[in-house]
C-alpha positions as CSV (number, residue, x, y, z in Angstrom):
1,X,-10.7,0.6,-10.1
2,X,-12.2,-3.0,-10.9
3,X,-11.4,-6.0,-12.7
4,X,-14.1,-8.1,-14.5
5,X,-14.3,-11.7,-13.5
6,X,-17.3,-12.7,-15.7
7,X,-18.6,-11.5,-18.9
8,X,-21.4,-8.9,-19.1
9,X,-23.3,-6.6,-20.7
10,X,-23.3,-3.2,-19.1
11,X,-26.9,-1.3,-20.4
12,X,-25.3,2.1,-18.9
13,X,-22.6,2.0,-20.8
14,X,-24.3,1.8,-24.3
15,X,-24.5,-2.0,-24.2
16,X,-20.9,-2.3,-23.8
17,X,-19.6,-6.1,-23.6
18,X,-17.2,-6.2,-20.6
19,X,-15.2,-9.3,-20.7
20,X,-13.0,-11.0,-17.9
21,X,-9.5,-9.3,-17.3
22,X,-10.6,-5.7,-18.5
23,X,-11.2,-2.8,-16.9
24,X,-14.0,-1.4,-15.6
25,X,-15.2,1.6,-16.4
26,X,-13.7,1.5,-20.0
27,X,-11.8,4.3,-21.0
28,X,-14.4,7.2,-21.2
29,X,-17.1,5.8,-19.3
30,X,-18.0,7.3,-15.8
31,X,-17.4,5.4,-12.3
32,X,-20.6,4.6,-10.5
33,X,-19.5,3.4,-7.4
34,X,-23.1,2.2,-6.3
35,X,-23.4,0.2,-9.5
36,X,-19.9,-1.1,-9.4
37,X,-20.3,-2.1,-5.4
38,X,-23.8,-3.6,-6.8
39,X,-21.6,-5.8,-9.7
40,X,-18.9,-6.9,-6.8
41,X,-21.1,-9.4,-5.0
42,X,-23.2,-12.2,-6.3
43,X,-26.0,-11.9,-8.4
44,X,-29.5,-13.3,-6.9
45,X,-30.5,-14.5,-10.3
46,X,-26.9,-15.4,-11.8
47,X,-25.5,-16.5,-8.8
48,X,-22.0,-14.9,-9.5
49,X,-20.3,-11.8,-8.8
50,X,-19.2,-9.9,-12.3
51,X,-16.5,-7.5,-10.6
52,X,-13.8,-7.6,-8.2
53,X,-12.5,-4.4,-6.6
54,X,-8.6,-3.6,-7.5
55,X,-6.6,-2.0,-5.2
56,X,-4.2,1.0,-6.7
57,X,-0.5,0.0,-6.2
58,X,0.1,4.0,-4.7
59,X,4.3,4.6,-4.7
60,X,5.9,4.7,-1.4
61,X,9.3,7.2,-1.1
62,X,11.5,4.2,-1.0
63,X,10.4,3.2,-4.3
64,X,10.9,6.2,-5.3
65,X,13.9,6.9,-4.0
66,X,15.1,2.9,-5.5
67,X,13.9,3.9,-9.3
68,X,16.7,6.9,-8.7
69,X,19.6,5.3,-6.9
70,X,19.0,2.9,-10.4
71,X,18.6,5.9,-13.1
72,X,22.0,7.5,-11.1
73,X,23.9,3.6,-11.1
74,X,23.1,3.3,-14.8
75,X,24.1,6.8,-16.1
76,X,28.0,5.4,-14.1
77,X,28.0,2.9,-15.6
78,X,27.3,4.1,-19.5
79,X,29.6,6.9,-18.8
């Protein structure tokens, strides 16, 4: 996944208007990972980059295993 860190306008996607903070792909647009590589480093004529690369937050077991020692602490309690 990326993040945009400068506005553009993306002629693949239809002339979509990608703005910082979103997402990119936008929801129902395909990945191309040679264009989005290509939009991650600085631009010989705009000198600046348009993407950053965003690193998936992937669940380990003990967070897994925290979210249900919580769910099980909170049902005692209510009960």
């Amino acid at each position: 996944m990326y993040k945009v860190i400068n506005p553009f306008k993306e002629n693949l996607h239809g002339g979509r208007i990608y703005k910082p903070g979103d997402t990119y792909p936008a929801d129902g647009e395909k990945l191309d990972v040679k264009r989005a590589e290509f939009l991650t480093k600085v631009h010989p004529t705009y000198k600046k980059a348009f993407l950053e690369k965003v690193e998936e937050k992937k669940s380990t077991k003990n967070e897994s295993y925290d979210k249900k020692a919580k769910k099980a602490t909170k049902k005692k309690s209510d009960e």
